[in-house]
C-alpha positions in Angstrom: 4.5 59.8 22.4 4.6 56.1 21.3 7.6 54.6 20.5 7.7 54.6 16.5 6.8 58.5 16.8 10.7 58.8 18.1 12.9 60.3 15.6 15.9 59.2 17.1 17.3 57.5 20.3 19.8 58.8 23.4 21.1 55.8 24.7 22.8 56.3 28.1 25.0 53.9 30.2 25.8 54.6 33.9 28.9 56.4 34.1 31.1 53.7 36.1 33.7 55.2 39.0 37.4 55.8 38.1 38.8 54.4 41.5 39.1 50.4 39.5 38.8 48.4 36.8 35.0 47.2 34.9 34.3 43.7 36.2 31.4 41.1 34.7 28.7 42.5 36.9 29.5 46.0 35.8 29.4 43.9 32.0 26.3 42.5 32.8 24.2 44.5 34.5 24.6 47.9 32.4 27.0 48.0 29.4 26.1 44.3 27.4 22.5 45.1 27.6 23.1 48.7 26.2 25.1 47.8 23.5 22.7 45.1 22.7 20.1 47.6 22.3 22.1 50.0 20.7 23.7 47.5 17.2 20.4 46.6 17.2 19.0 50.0 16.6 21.8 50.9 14.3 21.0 47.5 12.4 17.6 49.0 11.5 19.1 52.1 10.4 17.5 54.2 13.3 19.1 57.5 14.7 20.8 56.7 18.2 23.7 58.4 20.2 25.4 55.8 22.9 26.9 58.1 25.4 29.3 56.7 28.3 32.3 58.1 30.3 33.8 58.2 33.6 32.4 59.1 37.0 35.6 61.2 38.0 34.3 62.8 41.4 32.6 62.1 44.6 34.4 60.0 47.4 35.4 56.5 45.9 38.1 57.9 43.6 39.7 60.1 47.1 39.3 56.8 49.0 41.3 55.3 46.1 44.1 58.1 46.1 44.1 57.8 50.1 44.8 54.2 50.2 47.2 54.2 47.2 49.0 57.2 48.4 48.9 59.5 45.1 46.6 62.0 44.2 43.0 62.3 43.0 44.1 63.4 40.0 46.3 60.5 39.3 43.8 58.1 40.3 40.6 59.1 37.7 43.2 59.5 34.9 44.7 55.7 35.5 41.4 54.2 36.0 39.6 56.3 33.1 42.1 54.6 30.6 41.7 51.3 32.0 38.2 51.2 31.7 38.0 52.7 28.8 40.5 50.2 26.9 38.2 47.9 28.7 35.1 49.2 26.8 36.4 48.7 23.2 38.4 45.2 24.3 34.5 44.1 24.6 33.0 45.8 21.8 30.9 48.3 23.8 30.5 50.8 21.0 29.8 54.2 22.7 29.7 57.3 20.2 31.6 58.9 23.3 33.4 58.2 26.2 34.5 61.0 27.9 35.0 62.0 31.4 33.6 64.5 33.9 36.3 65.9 34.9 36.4 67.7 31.5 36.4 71.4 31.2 33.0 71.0 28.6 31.4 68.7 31.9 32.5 71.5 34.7 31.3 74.6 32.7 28.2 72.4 31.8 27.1 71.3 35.4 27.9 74.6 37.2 26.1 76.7 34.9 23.2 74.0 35.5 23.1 74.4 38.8 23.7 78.1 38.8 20.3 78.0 36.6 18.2 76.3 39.6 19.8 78.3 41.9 18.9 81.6 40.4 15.1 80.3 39.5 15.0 79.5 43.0 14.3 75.6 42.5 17.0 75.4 45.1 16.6 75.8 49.1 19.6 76.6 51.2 19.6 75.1 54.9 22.0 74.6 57.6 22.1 71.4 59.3 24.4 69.5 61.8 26.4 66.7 60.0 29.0 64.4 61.0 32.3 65.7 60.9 35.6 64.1 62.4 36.5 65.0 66.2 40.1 65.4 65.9 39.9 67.1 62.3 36.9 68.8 62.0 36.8 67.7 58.1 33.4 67.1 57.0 32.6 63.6 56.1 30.9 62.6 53.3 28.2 59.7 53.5 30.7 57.1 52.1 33.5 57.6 54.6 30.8 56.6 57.3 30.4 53.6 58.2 28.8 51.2 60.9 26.4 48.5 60.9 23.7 48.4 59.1 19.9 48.9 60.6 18.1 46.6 57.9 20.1 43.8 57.4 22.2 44.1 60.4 25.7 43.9 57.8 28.9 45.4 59.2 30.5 48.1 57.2 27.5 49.4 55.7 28.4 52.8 54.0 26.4 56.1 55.1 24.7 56.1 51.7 24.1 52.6 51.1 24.6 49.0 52.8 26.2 47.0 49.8 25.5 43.7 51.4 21.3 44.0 51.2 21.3 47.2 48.8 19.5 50.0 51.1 19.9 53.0 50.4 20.7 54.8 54.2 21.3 57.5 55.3 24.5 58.1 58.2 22.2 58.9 60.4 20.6 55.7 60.4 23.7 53.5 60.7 24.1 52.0 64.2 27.6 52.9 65.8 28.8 55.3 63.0 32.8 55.4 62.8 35.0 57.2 60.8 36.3 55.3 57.4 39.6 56.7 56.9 40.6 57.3 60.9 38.5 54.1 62.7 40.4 56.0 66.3 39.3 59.6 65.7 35.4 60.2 67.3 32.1 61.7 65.1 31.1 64.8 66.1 28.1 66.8 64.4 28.6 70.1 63.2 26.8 72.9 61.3 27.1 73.5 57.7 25.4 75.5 55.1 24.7 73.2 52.0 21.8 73.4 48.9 18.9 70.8 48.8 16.6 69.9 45.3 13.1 69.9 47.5 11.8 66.2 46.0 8.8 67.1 47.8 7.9 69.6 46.2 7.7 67.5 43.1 6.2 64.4 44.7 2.5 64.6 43.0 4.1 65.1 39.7 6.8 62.3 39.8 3.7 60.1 41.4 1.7 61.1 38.1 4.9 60.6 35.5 5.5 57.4 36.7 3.4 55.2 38.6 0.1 56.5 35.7 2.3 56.9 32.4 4.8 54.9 32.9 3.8 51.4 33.9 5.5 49.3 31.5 8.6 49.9 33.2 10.1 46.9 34.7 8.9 46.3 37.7 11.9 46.2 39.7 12.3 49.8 38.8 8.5 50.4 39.2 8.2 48.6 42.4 11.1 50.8 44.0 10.4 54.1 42.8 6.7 53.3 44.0 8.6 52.4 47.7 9.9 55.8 47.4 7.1 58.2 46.3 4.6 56.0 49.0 6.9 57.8 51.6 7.2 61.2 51.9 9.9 62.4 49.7 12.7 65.1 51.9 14.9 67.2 50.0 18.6 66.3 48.9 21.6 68.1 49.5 23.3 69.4 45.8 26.4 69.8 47.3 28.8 68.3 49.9 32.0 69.9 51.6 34.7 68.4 49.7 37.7 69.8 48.4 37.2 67.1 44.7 34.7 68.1 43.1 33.2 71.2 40.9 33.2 74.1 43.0 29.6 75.4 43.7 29.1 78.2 41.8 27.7 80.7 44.6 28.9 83.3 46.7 29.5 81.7 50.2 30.1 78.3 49.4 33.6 78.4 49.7 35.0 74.5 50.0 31.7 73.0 49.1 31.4 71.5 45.8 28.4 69.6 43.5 27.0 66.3 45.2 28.3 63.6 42.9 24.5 62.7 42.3 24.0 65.7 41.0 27.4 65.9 38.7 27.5 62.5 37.0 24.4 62.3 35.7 24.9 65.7 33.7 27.9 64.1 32.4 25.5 62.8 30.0 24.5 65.9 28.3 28.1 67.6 28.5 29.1 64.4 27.0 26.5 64.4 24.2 27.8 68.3 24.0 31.2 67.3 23.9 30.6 64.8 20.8 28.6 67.5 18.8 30.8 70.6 19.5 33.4 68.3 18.2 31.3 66.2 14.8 28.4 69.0 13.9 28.5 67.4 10.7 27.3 64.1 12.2 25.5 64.9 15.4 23.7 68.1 15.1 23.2 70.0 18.3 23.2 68.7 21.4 20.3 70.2 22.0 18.6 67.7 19.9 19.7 64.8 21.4 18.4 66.4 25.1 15.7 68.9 24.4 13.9 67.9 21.4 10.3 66.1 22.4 10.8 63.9 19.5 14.0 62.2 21.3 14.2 59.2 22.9 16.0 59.3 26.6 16.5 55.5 27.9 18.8 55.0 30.6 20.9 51.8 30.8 21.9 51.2 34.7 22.0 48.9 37.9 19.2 48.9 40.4 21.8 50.4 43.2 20.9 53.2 40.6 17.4 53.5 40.2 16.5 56.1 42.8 18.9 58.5 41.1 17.9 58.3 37.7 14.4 58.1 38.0 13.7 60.5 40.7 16.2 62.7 41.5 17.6 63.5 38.2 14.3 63.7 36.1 13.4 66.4 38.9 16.8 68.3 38.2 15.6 68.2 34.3 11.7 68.8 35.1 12.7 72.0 37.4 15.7 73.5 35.2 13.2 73.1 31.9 13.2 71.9 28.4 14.6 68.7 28.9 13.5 65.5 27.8 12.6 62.9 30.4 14.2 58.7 30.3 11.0 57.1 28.2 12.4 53.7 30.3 15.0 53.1 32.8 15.8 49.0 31.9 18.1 48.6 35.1 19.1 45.2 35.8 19.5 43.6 39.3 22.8 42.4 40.8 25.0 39.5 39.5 26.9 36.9 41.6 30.2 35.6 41.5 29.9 31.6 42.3 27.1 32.0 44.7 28.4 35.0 46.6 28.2 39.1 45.8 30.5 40.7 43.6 33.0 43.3 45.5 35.5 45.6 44.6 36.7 46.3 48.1 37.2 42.1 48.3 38.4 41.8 45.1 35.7 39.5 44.4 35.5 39.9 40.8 36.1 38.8 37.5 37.8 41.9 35.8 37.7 42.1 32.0 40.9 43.2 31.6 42.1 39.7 33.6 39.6 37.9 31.8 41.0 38.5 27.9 44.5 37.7 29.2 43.1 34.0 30.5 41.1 34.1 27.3 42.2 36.0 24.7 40.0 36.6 21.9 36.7 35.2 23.9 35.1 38.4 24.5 31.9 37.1 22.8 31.9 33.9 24.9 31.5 36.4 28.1 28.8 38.2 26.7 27.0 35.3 25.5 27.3 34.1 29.0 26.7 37.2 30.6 23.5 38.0 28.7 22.4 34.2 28.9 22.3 34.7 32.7 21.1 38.4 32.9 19.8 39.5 35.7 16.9 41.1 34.2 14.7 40.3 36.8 16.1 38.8 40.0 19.7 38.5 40.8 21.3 35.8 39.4 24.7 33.9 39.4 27.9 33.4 37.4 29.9 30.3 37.5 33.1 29.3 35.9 31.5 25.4 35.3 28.4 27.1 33.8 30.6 29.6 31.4 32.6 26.5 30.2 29.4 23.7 29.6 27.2 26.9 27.7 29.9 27.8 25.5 30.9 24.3 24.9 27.7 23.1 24.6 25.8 25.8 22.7 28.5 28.0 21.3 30.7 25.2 19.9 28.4 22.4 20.2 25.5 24.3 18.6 26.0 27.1 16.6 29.6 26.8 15.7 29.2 23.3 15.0 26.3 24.0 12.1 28.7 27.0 10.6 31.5 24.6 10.8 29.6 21.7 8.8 27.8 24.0 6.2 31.1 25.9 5.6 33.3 22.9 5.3 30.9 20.8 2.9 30.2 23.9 0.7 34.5 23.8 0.2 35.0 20.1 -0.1 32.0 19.6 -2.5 32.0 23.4 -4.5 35.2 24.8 -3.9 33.6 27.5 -1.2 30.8 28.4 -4.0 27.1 28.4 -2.5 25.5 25.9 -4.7 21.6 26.0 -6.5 18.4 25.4 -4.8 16.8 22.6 -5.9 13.1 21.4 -5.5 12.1 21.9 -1.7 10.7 18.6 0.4 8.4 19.3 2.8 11.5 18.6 5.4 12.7 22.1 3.5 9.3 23.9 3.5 9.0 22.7 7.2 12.3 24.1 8.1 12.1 27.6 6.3 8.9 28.1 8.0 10.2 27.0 12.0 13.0 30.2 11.0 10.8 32.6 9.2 9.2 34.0 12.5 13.0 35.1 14.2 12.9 38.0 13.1 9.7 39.2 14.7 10.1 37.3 18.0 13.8 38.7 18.3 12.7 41.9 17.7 10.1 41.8 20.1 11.8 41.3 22.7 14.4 43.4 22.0 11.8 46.3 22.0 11.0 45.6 25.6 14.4 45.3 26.8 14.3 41.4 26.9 17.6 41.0 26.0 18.2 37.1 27.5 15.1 35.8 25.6 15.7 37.6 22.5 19.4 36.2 22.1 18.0 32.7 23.4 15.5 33.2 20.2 19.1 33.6 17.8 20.2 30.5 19.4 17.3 29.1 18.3 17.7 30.0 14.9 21.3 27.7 15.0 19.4 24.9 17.2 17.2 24.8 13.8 20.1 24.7 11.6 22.0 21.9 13.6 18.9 19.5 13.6 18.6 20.4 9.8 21.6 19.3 8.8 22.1 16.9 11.4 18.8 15.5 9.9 19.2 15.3 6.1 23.1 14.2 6.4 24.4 15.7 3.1 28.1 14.0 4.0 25.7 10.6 3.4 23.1 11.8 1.0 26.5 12.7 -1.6 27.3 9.3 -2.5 23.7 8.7 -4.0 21.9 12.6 -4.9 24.6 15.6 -5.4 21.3 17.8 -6.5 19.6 16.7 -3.6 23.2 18.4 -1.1 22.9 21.4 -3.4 19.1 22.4 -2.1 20.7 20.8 1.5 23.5 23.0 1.6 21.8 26.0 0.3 19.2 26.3 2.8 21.7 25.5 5.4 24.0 28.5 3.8 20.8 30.8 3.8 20.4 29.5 8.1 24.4 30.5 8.8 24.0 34.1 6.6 21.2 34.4 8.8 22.7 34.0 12.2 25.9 36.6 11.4 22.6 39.5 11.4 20.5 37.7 14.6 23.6 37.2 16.9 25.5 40.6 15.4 23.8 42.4 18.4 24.8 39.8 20.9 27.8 38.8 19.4 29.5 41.3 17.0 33.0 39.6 17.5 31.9 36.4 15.8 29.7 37.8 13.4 31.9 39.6 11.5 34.3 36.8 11.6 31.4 35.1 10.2 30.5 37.4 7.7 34.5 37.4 6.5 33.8 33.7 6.0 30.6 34.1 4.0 32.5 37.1 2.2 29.8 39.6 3.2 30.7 42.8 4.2 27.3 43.9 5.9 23.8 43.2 6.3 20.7 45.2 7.2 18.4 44.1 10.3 15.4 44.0 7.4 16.9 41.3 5.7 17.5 38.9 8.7 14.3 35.7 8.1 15.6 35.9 4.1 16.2 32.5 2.5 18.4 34.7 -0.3 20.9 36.5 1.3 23.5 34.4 -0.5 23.2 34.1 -4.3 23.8 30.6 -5.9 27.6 31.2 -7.7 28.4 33.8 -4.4 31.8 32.7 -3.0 32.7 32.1 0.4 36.1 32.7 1.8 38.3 30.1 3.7 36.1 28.9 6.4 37.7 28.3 10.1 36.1 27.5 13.6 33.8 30.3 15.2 34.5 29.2 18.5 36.5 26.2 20.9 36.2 24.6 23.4 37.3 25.1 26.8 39.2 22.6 28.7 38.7 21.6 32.3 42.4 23.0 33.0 41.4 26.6 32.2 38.2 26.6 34.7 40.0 25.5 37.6 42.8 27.9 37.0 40.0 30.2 37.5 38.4 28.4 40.3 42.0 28.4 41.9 42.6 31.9 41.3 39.3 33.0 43.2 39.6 30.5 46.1 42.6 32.6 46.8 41.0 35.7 46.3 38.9 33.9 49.2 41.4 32.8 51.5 42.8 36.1 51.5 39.7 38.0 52.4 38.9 35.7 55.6 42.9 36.3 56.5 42.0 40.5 56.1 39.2 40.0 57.7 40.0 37.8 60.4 38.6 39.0 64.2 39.5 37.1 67.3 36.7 35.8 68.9 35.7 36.9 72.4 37.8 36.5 75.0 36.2 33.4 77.4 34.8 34.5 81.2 37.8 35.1 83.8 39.0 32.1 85.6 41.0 32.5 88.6 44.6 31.3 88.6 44.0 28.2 91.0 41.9 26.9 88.2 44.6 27.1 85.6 47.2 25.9 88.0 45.0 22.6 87.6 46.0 22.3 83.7 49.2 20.0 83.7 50.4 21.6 80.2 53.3 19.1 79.3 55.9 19.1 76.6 56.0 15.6 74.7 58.5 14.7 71.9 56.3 13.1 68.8 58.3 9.7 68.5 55.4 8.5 65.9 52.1 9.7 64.0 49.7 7.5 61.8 46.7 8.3 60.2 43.7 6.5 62.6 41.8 3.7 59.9 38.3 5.1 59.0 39.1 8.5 60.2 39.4 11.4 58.5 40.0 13.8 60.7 42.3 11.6 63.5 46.1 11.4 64.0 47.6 8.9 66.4 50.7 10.3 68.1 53.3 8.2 69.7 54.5 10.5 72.4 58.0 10.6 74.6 56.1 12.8 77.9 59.6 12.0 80.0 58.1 9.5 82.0 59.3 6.5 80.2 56.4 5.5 78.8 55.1 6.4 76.1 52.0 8.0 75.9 49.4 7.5 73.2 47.2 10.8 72.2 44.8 10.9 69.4 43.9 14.6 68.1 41.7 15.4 64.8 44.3 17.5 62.8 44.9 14.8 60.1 43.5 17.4 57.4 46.3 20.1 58.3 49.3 18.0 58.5 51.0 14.8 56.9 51.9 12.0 59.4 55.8 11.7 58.8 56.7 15.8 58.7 55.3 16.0 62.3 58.0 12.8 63.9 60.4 14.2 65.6 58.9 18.0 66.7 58.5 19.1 70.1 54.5 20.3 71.3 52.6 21.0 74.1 50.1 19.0 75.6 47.8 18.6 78.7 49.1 15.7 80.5 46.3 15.6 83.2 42.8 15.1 81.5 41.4 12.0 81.8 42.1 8.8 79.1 39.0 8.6 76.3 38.4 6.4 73.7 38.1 7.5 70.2 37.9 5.1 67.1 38.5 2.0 69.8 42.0 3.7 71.1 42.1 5.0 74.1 43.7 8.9 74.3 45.7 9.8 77.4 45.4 13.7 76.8 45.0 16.7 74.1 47.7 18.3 72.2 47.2 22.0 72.0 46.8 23.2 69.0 45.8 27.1 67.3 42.7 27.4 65.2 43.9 29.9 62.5 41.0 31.9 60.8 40.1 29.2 58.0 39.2 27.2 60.4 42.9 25.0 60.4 44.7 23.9 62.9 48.5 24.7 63.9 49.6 22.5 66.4 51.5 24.5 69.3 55.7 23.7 69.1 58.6 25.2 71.3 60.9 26.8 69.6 64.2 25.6 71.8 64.5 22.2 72.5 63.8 21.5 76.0 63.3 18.1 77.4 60.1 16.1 77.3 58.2 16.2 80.4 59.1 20.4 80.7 56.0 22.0 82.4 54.6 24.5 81.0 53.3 27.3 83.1 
């Protein structure tokens, strides 16, 4: 069915884990993009449902509870509210946000998998998994881990290596250990479980998406094609867990639905949940999900794709009557200053962190966020890149023609949009450079080209800066008022104009711009109008759209993550080897002295090099030179007691000659700490 045939639109967003908080690539790579997609639909009056929720079960959330020392439960229902305050803080307008551990999402998902079982769409087979030696618990794939066989990462999970993004299996890992007990051994052991055969469906998925559906992106094409050009194995439906729904068969006692299998329904009980609850509004579920006149697009990262274009269009395709996703528009990764975002490293920008830094800036994230999208490739975020496109193009740009239009309109009119005049050919050249926005923004936003389509609106303000810029009506007053009337009424017509293009991208400021325009709401249709405000129309009291950021507030947030950095390489900090065995006669040639620093100075043209003035008992002082000027100031190291070798022989460096080492420890930042005694002892002690 081609696109305009749709009736209406199911819009879904990847149903994010309750074990933490939503952070900028969760923003960026799933939940802006959908909510793009979703105003705009809305704007053009179309019928679309935007259903979201929380991922409730599988292992992350127990990982969470284990580590925090509370239980599951408590876990998903802190996190659920956190990330769902975090949802609305950023304007991500979901019909529903639910949660799967619902009673609607249980019934729903064991009575769907109870339906394959009993059409026989489901095989049962016992195999040998890993389970832990002292134990015998099952493990699932994300409490395995070991190093990974692609990229060679340690702590690559059993299910996927987060540092190069395969998906694995724990069989494949090399030197498998135990997450949660690192001393208890792996042992394999049989267990009855319940596997979707992909296979079976191979030549049908090959057919439904590599022929009919190749405008897909082709990051998602190109990796569902990687996985149908092997031989597709069936997946286990359920896992031995005690958190989870209980598999709904005789026999399967402590085995409950693979997450994979769960979440994913959480859609439809969600959409279920919402009509039960608004028939009024919604209708049946039924025709959101079953009715071939629907719409399914899936909004999701590409750690995703696998999931929701293979294994859960085969769960729809063999239960029946379901709809299939038209497009799957996931996005690839986003950085964090040039390295990967992680939860377990806290390396993240987390919204609900971010809006107490900078209150009131949600749209300035999304701009940035959808300005670097990762639509294609992955792609970075920087705190110097958010600050110079939001002071550059948000204020500098955009904000900067509302501000001048607005203000002039009051100090010349009293706030009241003025008439048009006669048009130049500056005017007529103008109006026609802006008629076309609406068509390009709108065909991009049709392919899921959401970066483009908003850098189209910001072309819209680039046009109305350099208008007014151009013509100078604060000049052009003293000599022609009639001539700033037609000036200022085009430019009111550009800034009416940019509340509808940017109130996808940016519904925060457009409705504070459509307060100062005193508009209550516009339709998509009438976005490329040169009418939309009437001569005599009355704007309110205008007031800056957005403001800049100062350098202060970036490096307070380049600070706070160079901790966040420091304290990773402290947690994960590993000795390194132990050096080849030397025998005791060898060491016993080491003359390891202790020397009384009587003076330090910083050596001329040297970075790096003290000069220590040291009392070594002998009488005469001894002159050492050792680079650990970046650690430690000259004058707070006079006076302290350390141990040096007293017997290697004199070397120049920087012209002075250096009559020994001072021992020092290299912590794991790479500083030095230079080795003191802790009792005073007197200089010239051996130390053996």
């Amino acid at each position: 069915m081609e696109e305009n045939q749709f009736k209406r639109t199911t819009v879904t967003a990847a149903l994010p884990y309750a074990n933490g908080g939503v952070h900028i690539g969760h923003l960026a790579g799933v939940y802006v993009p959908a909510d793009i997609y979703v105003r705009y639909l809305r704007l053009k009056k179309q019928e679309v449902m935007f259903i979201g929720g929380s991922d409730e079960h599988g292992v992350p959330v127990t990982i969470r509870a284990r580590k925090e020392g509370i239980t599951t439960q408590e876990v998903v229902d802190r996190y659920h509210s956190l990330i769902k305050k975090s949802f609305e803080d950023f304007g991500i307008s979901f019909d529903i946000y639910s949660r799967t551990t619902s009673d609607i999402h249980h019934k729903f998902a064991s009575d769907f998998f109870r339906d394959l079982y009993d059409k026989g769409e489901l095989i049962e087979k016992t195999e040998e998994q890993f389970c832990d030696e002292v134990t015998g618990e099952f493990l699932t794939d994300r409490n395995i881990v070991g190093t990974c066989p692609r990229c060679g990462a340690e702590g690559a999970y059993g299910d996927q290596c987060e540092k190069c993004g395969a998906t694995l299996s724990p069989d494949e890992l090399i030197n498998p250990t135990n997450k949660n007990n690192p001393g208890h051994g792996l042992v394999k052991k049989a267990t009855k479980n319940w596997y979707l055969p992909l296979n079976k469906w191979q030549d049908w998925l090959k057919k439904w998406i590599l022929e009919d559906h190749k405008e897909w992106r082709p990051n998602v094409y190109g990796q569902c094609k990687s996985w149908l050009d092997m031989d597709l194995q069936p997946r286990a439906m359920t896992r031995d867990l005690d958190w989870g729904i209980p598999v709904p068969v005789e026999g399967a006692d402590g085995k409950v639905l693979y997450v994979w299998f769960d979440a994913p329904i959480g859609y439809i009980s969600n959409t279920k949940e919402l009509c039960d609850a608004k028939p009024e509004i919604w209708g049946s579920w039924q025709k959101w999900w079953q009715d071939p006149s629907s719409r399914l697009i899936h909004f999701i990262g590409k750690d995703n794709i696998v999931f929701h274009c293979i294994v859960f269009p085969t769960m729809l395709k063999a239960h029946g009557g379901y709809i299939l996703p038209d497009n799957v528009p996931a996005n690839e990764f986003l950085n964090l200053e040039n390295d990967k975002i992680s939860t377990s490293r806290n390396w993240a920008i987390w919204l609900h962190e971010y809006l107490i830094d900078f209150p009131g800036k949600q749209d300035v994230l999304r701009y940035v966020l959808t300005a670097n999208a990762p639509e294609t490739k992955d792609n970075n975020f920087t705190w110097k890149d958010f600050q110079e496109r939001n002071n550059s193009e948000l204020v500098g740009v955009y904000g900067n023609f509302v501000n001048r239009a607005l203000q002039l309109t009051k100090k010349y009119w009293n706030g009241v949009v003025p008439e048009c005049g006669e048009l130049t050919d500056y005017d007529k050249q103008t109006l026609e450079e802006f008629k076309d926005v609406k068509k390009k923004v709108e065909d991009l936003l049709d392919v899921f080209k959401f970066r483009d389509a908003q850098k189209e609106a910001m072309n819209l303000a680039r046009i109305g800066n350099k208008y007014i810029a151009d013509c100078e009506p604060w000049k052009v007053w003293k000599t022609d008022q009639k001539r700033v009337e037609t000036i200022l009424y085009i430019s009111l017509q550009l800034v009416a104009n940019l509340a509808i293009a940017f109130e996808p991208f940016l519904p925060f400021s457009s409705a504070r711009l459509r307060n100062m325009i005193n508009i209550d709401s516009f339709d998509w249709n009438q976005l490329g109008s040169i009418d939309l405000l009437k001569a005599g129309h009355q704007l309110a009291e205008p007031e800056l759209l957005f403001e800049k950021i100062e350098d202060e507030a970036i490096q307070y947030q380049l600070n706070k993550l160079e901790e966040i950095k420091k304290a990773n390489a402290a947690a994960e900090y590993k000795p390194k080897d132990i050096k080849p065995t030397v025998s005791f006669e060898d060491f016993e040639k080491l003359d390891i002295r202790v020397g009384t620093i009587k003076n330090c100075e910083k050596v001329k043209k040297a970075n790096k090099l003290l000069k220590f003035t040291i009392d070594d008992g002998t009488g005469t002082d001894r002159t050492i030179v050792s680079g650990i000027a970046k650690f430690y100031n000259p004058e707070e190291l006079i006076g302290k007691q350390v141990c040096f070798i007293a017997n290697f022989a004199p070397r120049k460096l920087m012209g002075i000659e250096s009559q020994g080492m001072i021992l020092s420890a290299e912590n794991h930042d790479g500083s030095l700490s230079v080795t003191r005694i802790d009792r005073e002892v007197k200089s010239g002690s051996q130390v053996g």
